[in-house]
PAKOL-281877 format. One record per atom (N, C-alpha, C, O): residue number from 1; x, y, z; atom name. Coordinates in Angstrom, 1 decimal, decimal comma. Layout:
BEGIN
@seq NUM; X X; Y Y; Z Z; atom CA;
...
***
This chain:
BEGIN
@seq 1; X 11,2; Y -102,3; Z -148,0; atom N;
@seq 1; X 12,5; Y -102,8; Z -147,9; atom CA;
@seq 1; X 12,5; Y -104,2; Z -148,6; atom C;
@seq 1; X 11,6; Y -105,0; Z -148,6; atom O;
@seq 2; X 13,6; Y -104,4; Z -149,3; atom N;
@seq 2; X 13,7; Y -105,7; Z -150,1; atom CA;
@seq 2; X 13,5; Y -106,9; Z -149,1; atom C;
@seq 2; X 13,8; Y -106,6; Z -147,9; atom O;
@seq 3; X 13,0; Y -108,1; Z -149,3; atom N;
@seq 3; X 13,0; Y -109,5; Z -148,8; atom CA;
@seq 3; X 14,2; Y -109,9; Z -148,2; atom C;
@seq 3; X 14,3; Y -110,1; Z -147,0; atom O;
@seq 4; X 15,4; Y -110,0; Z -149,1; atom N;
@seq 4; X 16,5; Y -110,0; Z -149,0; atom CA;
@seq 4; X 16,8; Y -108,8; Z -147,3; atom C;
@seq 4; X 16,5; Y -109,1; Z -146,2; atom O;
@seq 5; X 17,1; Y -108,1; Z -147,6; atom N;
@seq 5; X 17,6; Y -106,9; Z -146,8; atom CA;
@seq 5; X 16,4; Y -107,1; Z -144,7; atom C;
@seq 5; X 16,7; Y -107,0; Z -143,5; atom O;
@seq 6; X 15,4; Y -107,4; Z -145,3; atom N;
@seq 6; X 14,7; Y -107,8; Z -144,0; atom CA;
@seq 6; X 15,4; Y -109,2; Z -143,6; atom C;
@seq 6; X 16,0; Y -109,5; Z -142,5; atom O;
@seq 7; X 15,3; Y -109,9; Z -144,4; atom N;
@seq 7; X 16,1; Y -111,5; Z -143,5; atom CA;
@seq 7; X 17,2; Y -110,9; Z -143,2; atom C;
@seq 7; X 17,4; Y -110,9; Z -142,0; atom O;
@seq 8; X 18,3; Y -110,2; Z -144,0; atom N;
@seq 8; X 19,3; Y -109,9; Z -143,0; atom CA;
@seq 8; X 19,4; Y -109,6; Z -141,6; atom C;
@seq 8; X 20,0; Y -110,1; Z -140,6; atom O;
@seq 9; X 18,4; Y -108,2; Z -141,7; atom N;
@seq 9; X 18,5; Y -107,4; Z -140,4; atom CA;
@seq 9; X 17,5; Y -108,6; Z -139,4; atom C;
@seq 9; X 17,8; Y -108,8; Z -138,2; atom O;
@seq 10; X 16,8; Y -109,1; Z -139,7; atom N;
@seq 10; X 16,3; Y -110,1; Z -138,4; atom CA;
@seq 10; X 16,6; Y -111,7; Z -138,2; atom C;
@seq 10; X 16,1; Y -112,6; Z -137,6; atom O;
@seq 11; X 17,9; Y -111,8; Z -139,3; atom N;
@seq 11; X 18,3; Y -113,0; Z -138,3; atom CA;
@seq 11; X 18,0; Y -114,1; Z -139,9; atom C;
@seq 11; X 18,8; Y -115,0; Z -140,1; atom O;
@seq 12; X 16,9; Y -113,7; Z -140,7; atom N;
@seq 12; X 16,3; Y -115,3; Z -141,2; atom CA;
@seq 12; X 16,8; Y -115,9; Z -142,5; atom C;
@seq 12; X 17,5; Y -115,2; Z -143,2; atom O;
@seq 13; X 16,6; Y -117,3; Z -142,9; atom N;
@seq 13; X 17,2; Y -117,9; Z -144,0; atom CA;
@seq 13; X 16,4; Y -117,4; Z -145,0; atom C;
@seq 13; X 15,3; Y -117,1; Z -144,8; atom O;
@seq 14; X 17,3; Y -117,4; Z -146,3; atom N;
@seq 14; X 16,5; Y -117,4; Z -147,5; atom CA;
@seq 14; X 16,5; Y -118,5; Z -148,1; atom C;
@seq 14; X 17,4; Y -119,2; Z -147,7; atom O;
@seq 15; X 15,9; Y -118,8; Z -148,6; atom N;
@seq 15; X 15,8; Y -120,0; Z -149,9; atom CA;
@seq 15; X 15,3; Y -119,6; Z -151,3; atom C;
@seq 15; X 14,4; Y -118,8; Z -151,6; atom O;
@seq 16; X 16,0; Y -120,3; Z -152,2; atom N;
@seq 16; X 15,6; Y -119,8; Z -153,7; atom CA;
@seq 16; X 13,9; Y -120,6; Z -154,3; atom C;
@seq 16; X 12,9; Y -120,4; Z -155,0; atom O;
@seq 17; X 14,4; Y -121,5; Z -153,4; atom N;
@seq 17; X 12,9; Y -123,1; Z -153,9; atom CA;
@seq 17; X 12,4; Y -123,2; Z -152,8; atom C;
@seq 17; X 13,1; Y -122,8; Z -151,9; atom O;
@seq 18; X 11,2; Y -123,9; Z -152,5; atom N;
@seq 18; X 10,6; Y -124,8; Z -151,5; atom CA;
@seq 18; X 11,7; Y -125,9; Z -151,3; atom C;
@seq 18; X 12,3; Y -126,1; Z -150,3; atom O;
@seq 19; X 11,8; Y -126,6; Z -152,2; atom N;
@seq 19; X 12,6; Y -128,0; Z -152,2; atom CA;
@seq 19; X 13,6; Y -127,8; Z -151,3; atom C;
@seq 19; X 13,8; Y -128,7; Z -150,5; atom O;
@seq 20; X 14,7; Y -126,4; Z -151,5; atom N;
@seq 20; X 15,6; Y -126,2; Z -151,1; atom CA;
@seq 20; X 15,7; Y -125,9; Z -149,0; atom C;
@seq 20; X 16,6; Y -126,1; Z -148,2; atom O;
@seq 21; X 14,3; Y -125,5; Z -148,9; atom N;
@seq 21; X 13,8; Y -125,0; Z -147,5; atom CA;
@seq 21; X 13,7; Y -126,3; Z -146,9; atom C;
@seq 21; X 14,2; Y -126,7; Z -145,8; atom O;
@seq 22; X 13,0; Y -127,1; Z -147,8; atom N;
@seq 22; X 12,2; Y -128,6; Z -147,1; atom CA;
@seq 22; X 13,5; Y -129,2; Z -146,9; atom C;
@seq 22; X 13,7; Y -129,6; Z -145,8; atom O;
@seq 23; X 14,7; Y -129,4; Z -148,0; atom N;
@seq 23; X 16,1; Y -130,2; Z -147,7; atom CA;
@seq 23; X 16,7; Y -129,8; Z -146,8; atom C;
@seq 23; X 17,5; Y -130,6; Z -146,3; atom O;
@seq 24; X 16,5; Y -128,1; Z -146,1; atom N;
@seq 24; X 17,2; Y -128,3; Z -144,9; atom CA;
@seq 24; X 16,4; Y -128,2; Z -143,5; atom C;
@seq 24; X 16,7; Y -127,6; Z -142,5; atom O;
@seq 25; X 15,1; Y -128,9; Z -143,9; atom N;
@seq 25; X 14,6; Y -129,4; Z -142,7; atom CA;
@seq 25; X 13,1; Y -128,4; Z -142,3; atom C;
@seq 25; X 12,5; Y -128,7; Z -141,2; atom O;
@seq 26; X 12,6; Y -127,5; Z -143,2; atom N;
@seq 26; X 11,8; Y -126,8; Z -143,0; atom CA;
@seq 26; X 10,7; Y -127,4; Z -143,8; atom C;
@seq 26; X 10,5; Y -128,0; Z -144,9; atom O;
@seq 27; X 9,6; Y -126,7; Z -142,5; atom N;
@seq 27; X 8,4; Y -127,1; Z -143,2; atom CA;
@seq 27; X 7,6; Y -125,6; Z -143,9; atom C;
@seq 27; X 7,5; Y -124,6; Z -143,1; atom O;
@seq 28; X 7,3; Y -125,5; Z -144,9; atom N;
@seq 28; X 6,2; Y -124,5; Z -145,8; atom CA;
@seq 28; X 5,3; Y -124,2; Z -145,1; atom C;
@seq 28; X 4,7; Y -125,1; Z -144,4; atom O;
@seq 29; X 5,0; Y -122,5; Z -145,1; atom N;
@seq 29; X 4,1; Y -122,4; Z -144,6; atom CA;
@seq 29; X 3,0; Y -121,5; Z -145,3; atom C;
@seq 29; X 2,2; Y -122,1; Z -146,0; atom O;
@seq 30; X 2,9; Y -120,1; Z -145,1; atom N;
@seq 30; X 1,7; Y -119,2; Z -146,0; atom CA;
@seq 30; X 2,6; Y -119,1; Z -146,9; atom C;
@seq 30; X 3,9; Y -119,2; Z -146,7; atom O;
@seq 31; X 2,1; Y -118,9; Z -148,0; atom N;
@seq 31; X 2,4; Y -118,6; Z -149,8; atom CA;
@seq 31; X 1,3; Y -117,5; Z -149,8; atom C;
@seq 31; X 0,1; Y -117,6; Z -149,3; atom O;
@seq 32; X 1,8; Y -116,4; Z -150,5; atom N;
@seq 32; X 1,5; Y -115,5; Z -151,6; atom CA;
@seq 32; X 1,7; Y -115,3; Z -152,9; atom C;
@seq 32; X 3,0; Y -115,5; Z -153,1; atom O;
@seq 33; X 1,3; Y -115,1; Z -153,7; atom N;
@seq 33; X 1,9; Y -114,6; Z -155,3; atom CA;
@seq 33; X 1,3; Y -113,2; Z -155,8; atom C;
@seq 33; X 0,3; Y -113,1; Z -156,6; atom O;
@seq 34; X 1,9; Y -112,6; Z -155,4; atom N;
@seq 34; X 1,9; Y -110,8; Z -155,7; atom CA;
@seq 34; X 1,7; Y -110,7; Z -157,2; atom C;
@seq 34; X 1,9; Y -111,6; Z -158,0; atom O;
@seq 35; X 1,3; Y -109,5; Z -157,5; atom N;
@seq 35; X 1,0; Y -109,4; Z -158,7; atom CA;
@seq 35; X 2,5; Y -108,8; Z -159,3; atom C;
@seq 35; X 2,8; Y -109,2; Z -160,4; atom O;
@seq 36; X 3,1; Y -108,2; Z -158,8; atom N;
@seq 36; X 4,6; Y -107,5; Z -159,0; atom CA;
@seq 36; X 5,3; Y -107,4; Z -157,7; atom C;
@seq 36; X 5,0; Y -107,8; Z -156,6; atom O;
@seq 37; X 6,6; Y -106,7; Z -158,1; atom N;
@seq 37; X 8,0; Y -106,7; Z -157,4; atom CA;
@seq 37; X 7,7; Y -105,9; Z -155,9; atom C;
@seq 37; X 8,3; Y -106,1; Z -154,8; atom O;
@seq 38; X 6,5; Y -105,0; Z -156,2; atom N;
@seq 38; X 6,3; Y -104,0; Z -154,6; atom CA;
@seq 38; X 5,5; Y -104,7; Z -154,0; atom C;
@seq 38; X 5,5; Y -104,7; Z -152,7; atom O;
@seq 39; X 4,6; Y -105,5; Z -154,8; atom N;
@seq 39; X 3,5; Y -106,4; Z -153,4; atom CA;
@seq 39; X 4,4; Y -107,8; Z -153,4; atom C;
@seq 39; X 3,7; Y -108,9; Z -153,2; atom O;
@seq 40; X 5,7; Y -107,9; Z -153,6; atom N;
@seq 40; X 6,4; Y -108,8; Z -153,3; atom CA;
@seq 40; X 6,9; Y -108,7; Z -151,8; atom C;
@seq 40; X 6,8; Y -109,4; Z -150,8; atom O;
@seq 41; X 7,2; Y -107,6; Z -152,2; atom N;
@seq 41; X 7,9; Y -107,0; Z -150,9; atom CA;
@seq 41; X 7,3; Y -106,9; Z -149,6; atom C;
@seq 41; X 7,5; Y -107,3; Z -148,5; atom O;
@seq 42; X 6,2; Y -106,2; Z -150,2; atom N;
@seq 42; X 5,1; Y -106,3; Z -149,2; atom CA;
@seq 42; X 4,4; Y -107,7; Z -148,2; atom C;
@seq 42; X 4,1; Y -107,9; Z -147,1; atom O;
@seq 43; X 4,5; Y -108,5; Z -149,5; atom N;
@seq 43; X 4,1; Y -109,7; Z -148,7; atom CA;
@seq 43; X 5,1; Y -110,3; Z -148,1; atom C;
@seq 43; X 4,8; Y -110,9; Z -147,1; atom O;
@seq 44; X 6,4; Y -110,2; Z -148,4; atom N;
@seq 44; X 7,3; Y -110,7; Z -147,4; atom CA;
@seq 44; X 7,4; Y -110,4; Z -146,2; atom C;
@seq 44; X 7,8; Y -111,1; Z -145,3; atom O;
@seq 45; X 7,1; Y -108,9; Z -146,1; atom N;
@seq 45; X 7,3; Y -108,3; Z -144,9; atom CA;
@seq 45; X 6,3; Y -109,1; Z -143,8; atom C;
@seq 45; X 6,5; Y -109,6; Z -142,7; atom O;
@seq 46; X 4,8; Y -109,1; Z -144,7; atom N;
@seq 46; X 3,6; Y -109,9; Z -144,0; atom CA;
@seq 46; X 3,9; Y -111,2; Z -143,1; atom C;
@seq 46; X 3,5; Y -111,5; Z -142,0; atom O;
@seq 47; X 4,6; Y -112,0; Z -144,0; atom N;
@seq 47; X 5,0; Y -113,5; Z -143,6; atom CA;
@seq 47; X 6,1; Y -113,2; Z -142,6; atom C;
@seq 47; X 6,1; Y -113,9; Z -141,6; atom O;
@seq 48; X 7,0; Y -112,4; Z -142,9; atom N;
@seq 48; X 7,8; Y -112,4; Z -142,1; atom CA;
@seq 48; X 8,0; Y -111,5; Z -141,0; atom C;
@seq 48; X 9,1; Y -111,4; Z -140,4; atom O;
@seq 49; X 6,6; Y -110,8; Z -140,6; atom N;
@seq 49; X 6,7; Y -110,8; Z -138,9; atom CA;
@seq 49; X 5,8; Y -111,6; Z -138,5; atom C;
@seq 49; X 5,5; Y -111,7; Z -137,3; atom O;
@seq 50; X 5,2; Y -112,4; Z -139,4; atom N;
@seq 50; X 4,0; Y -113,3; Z -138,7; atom CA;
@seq 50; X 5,0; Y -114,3; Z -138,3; atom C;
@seq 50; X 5,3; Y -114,5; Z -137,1; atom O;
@seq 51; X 5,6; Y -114,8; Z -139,1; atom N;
@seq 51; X 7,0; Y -115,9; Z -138,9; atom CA;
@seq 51; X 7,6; Y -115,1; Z -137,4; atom C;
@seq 51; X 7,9; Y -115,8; Z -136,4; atom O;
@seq 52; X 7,8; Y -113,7; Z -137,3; atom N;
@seq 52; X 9,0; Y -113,5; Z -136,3; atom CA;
@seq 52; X 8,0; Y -113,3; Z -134,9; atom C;
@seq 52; X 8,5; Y -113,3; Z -133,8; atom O;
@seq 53; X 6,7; Y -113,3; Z -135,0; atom N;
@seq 53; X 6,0; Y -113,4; Z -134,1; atom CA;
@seq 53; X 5,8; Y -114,8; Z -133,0; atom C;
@seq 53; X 5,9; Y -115,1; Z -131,8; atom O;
@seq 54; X 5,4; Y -115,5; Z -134,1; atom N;
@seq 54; X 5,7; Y -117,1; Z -134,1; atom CA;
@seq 54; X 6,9; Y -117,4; Z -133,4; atom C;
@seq 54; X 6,8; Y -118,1; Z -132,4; atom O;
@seq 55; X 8,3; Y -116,8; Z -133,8; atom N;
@seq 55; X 9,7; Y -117,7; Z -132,8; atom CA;
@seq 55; X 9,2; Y -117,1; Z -131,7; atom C;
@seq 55; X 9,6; Y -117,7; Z -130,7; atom O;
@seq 56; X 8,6; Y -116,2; Z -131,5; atom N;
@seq 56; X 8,8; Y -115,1; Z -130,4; atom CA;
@seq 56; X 8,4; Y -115,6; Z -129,3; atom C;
@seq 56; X 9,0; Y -115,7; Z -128,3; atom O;
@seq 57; X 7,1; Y -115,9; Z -129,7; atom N;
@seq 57; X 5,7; Y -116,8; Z -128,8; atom CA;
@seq 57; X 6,5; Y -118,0; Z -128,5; atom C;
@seq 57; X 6,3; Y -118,3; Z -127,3; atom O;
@seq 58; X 7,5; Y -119,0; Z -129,1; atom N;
@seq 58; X 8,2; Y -120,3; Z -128,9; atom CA;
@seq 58; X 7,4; Y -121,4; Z -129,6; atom C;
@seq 58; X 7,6; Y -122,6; Z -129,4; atom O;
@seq 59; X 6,0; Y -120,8; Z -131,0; atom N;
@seq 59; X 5,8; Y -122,2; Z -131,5; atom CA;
@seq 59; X 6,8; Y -122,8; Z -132,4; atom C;
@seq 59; X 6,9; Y -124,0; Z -132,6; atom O;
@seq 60; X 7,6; Y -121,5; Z -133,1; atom N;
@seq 60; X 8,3; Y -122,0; Z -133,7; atom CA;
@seq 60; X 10,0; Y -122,3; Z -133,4; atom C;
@seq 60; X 10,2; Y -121,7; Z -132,3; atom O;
@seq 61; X 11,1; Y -122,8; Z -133,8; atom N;
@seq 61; X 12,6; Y -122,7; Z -133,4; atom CA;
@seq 61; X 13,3; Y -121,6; Z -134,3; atom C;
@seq 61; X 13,8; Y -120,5; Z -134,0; atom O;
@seq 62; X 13,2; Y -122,6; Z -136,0; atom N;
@seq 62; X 13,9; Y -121,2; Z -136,3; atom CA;
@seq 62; X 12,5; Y -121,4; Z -137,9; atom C;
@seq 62; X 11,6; Y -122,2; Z -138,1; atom O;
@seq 63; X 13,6; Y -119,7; Z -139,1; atom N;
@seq 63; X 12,5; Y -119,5; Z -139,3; atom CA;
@seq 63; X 12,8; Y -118,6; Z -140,7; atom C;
@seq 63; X 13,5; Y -117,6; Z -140,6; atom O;
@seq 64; X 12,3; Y -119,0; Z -142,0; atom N;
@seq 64; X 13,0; Y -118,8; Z -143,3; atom CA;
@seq 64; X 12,0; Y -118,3; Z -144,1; atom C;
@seq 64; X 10,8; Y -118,6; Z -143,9; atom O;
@seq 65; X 12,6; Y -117,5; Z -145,3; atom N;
@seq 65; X 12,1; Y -116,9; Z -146,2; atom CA;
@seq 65; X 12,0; Y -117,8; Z -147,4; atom C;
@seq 65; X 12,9; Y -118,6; Z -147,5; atom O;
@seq 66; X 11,2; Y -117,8; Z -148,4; atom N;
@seq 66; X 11,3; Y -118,9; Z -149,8; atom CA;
@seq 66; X 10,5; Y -117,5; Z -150,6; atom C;
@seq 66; X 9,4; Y -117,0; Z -150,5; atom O;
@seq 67; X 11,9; Y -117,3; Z -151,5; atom N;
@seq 67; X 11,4; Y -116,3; Z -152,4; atom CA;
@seq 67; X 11,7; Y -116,6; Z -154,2; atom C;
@seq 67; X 12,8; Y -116,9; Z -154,7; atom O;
@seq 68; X 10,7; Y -116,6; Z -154,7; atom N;
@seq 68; X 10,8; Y -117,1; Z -156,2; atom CA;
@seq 68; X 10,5; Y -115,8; Z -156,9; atom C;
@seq 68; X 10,5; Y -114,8; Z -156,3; atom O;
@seq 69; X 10,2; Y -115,7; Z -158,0; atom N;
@seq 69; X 9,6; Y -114,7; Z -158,7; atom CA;
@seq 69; X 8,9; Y -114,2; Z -158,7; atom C;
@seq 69; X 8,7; Y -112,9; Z -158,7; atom O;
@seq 70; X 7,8; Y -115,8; Z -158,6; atom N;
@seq 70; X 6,2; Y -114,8; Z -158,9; atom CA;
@seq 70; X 5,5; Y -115,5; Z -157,7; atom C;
@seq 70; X 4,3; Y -115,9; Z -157,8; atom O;
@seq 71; X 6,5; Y -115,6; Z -156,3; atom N;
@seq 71; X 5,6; Y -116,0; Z -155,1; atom CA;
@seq 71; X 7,0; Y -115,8; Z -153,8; atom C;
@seq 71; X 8,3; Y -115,9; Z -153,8; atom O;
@seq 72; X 6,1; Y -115,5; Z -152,8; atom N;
@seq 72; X 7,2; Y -115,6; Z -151,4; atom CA;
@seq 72; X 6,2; Y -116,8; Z -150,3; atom C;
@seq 72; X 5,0; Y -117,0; Z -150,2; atom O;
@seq 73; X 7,2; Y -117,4; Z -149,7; atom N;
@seq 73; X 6,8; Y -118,0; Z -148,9; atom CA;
@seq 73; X 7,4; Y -117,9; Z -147,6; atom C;
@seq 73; X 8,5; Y -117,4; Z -147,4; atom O;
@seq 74; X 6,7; Y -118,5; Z -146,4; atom N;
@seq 74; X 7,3; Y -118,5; Z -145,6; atom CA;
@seq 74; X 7,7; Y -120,4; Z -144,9; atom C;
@seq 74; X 7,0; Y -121,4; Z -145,1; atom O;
@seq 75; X 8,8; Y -120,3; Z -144,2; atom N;
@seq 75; X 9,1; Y -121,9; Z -143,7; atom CA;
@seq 75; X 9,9; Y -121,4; Z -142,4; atom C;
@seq 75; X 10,7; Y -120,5; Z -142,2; atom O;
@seq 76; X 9,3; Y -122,5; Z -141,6; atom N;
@seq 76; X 9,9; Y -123,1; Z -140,4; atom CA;
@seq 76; X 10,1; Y -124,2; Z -139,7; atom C;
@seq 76; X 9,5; Y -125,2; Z -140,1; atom O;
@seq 77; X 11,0; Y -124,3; Z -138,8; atom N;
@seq 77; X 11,1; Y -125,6; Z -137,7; atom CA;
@seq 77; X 10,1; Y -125,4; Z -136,8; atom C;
@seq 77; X 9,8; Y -124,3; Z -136,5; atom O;
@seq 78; X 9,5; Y -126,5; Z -136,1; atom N;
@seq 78; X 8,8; Y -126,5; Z -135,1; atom CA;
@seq 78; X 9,8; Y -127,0; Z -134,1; atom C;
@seq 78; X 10,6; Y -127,9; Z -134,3; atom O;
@seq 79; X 9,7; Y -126,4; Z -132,8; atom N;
@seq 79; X 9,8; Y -126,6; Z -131,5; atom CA;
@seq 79; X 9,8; Y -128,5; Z -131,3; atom C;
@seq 79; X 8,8; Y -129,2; Z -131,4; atom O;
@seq 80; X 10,8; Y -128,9; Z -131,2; atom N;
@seq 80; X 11,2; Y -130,4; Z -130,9; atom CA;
@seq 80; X 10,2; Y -130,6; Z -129,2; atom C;
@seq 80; X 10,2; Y -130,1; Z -128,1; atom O;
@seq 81; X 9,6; Y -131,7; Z -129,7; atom N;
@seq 81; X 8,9; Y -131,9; Z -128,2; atom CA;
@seq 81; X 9,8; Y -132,8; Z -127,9; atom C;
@seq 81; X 10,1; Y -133,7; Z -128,6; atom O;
@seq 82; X 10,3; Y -132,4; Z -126,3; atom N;
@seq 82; X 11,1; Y -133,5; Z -125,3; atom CA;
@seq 82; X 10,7; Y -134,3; Z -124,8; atom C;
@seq 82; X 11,5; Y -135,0; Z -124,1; atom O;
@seq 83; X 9,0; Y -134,7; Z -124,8; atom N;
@seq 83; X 8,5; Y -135,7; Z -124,0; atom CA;
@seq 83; X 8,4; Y -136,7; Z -124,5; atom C;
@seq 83; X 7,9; Y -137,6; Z -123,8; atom O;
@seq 84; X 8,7; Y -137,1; Z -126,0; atom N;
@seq 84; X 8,5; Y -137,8; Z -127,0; atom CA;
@seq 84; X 9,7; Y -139,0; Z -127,3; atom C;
@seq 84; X 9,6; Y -139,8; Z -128,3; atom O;
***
């Protein structure tokens, strides 16, 4: 399934850049750079149940895709601590 078409059906942001993820508040997390378009896909899918595992558990809040050409990444918010 495309990168694209997975963030839809579960909810997550895309971003074109890192830069673009970090400006709205996300932090980078695993990077891949596939060799081509199917282990693109592949790896997104990877990052992105590790990512959906992650909100699940509550370390993370919320929880985005960073997809370029020749790499996917994954970005999130962490959980705001209240005692702080």
């Amino acid at each position: 399934m495309h990168p694209k078409d997975l963030a839809a059906k579960y909810d997550v942001k895309v971003f074109d850049s890192p830069s673009a993820a970090e400006a709205a508040g996300f932090q980078l997390g695993q990077r891949m750079s596939p060799r081509n378009l199917w282990n693109r896909d592949s790896a997104a899918s990877a990052v992105l149940f590790d990512l959906l595992r992650k909100k699940k558990s509550g370390e993370v809040s919320e929880i985005a895709l960073v997809l370029e050409t020749a790499s996917v990444a994954g970005a999130f918010k962490k959980e705001e601590d209240s005692s702080q």
